[in-house]
C-alpha positions as CSV (number, residue, x, y, z in Angstrom):
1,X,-75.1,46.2,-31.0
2,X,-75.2,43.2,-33.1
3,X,-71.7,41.6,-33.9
4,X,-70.1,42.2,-37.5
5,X,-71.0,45.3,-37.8
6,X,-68.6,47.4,-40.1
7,X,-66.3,50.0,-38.8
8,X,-66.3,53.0,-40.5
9,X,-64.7,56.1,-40.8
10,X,-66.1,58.9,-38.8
11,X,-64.8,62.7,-37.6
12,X,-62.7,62.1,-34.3
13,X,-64.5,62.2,-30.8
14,X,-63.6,61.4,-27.4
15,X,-66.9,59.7,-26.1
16,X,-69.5,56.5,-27.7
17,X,-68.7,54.0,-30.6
18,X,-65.8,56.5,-31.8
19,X,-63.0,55.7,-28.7
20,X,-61.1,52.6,-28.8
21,X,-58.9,50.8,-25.7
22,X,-55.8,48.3,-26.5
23,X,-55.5,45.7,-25.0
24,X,-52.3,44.5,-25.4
25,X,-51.2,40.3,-25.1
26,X,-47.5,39.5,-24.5
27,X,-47.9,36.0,-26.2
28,X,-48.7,37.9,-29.6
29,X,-46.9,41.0,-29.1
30,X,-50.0,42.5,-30.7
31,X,-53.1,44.0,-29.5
32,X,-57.0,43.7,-29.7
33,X,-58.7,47.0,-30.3
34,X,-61.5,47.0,-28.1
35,X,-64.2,49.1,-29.5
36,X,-65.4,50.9,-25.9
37,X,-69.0,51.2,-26.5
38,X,-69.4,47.5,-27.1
39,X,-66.7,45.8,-25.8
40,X,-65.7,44.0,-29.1
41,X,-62.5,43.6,-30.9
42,X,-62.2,45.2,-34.1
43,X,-61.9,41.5,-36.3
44,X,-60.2,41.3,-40.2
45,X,-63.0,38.9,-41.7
46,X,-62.1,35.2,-40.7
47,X,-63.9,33.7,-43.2
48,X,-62.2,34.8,-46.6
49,X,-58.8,32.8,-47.8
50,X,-56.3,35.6,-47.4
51,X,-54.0,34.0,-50.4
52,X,-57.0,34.8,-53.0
53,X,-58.2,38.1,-51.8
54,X,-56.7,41.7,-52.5
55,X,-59.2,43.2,-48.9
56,X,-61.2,42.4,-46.5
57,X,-64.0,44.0,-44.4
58,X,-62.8,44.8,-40.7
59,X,-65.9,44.7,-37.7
60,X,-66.9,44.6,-34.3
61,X,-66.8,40.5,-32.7
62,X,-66.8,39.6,-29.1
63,X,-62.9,40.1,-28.0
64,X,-61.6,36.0,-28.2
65,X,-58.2,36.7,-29.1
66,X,-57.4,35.1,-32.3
67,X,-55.0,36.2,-34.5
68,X,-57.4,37.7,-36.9
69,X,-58.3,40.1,-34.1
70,X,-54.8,40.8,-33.2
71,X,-53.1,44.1,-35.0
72,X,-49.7,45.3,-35.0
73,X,-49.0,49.4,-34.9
74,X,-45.7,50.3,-37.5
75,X,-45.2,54.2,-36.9
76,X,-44.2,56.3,-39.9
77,X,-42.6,59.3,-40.7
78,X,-45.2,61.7,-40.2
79,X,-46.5,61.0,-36.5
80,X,-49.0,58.6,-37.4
81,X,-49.2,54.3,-37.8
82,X,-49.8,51.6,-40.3
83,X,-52.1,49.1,-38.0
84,X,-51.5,45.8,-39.5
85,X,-53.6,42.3,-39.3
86,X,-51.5,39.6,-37.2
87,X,-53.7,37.0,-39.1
88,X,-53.4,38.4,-42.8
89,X,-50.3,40.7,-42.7
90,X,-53.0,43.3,-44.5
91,X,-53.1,46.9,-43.3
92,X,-56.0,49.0,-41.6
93,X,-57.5,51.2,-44.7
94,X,-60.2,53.7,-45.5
95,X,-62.1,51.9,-48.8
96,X,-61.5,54.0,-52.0
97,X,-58.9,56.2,-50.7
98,X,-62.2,58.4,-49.5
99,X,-62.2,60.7,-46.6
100,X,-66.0,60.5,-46.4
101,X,-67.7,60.0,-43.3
102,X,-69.1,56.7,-42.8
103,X,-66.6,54.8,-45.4
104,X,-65.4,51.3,-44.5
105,X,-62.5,50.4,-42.8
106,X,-61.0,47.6,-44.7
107,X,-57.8,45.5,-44.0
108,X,-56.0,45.9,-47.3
109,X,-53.3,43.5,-49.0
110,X,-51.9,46.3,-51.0
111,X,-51.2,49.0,-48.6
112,X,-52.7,52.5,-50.2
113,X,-53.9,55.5,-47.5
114,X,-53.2,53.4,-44.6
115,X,-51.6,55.2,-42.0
116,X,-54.1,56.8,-38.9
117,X,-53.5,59.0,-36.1
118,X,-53.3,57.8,-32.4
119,X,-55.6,60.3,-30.1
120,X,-54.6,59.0,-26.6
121,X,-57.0,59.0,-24.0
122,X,-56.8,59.8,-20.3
123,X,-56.1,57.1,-18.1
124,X,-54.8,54.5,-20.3
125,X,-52.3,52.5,-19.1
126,X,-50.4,51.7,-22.8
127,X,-47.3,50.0,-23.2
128,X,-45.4,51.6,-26.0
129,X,-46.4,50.8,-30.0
130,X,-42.8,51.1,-31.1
C-alpha cells in the first residue's frame, strides 16, 4: 500500500482497509487513527499553509505522531462526532457534501457535513472520546 493514498468514503464493514484502531497519546489528548490494514495514521496534508487554505486532502502515512496526524472526537447531538485536526483545527469531511462511494475525505476549515458515526469493534480497549 503506497503511503498518501486518499481516504475515501466507503459503505461500512467490519474487516480490510474499512476498520480503523485509535490509538490514543496522553501528551496530546488526541488520537492517531490507525488505518488496520496498513498500519498508517490517517494524516491532514502537512505540506499546505493552513492560514491560506479553505481544505485539505486527509491519507494514509506511517503512524509518527505529529500533530497533523493527531484528531480530536467532539460528539454532537445526534449520536455521532466531529473528528477534528490537532494540527489545523479543520474538521474530518466527505468532499462536496456527496454520499457517493469512493468520495474524499477532506479536513475542512469551514465545517459542512462533518459529523461520522463511531462503529466500535470487539476488543478494543478505548478510553472515552468525551
Amino acid at each position: 500500500m503506497d503511503e498518501y493514498r486518499n481516504l475515501q468514503l466507503w459503505t461500512a464493514q467490519t474487516s480490510g482497509a474499512k476498520v480503523f484502531t485509535l490509538k490514543y497519546y496522553d501528551k496530546y489528548d488526541a488520537y492517531a487513527i490507525i488505518a488496520k490494514h496498513s498500519g498508517r495514521a490517517l494524516t491532514a496534508d502537512p505540506k499546505k499553509d493552513y492560514s491560506t487554505v479553505d481544505l485539505v486532502n486527509v491519507y494514509q502515512f506511517t503512524n509518527q505522531p505529529v500533530h497533523y496526524q493527531l484528531w480530536t472526537f467532539e460528539p454532537d447531538n445526534a449520536g455521532s462526532y466531529k473528528i477534528r485536526s490537532l494540527e489545523s483545527g479543520f474538521t474530518m469531511n466527505v468532499a462536496n457534501g456527496t454520499a457517493r462511494e469512493g468520495a474524499s475525505i477532506i479536513a475542512y476549515k469551514y465545517g459542512g457535513n462533518d459529523s461520522f458515526c463511531l462503529v466500535p469493534q470487539p476488543n478494543q480497549d478505548l478510553k472515552p472520546l468525551y
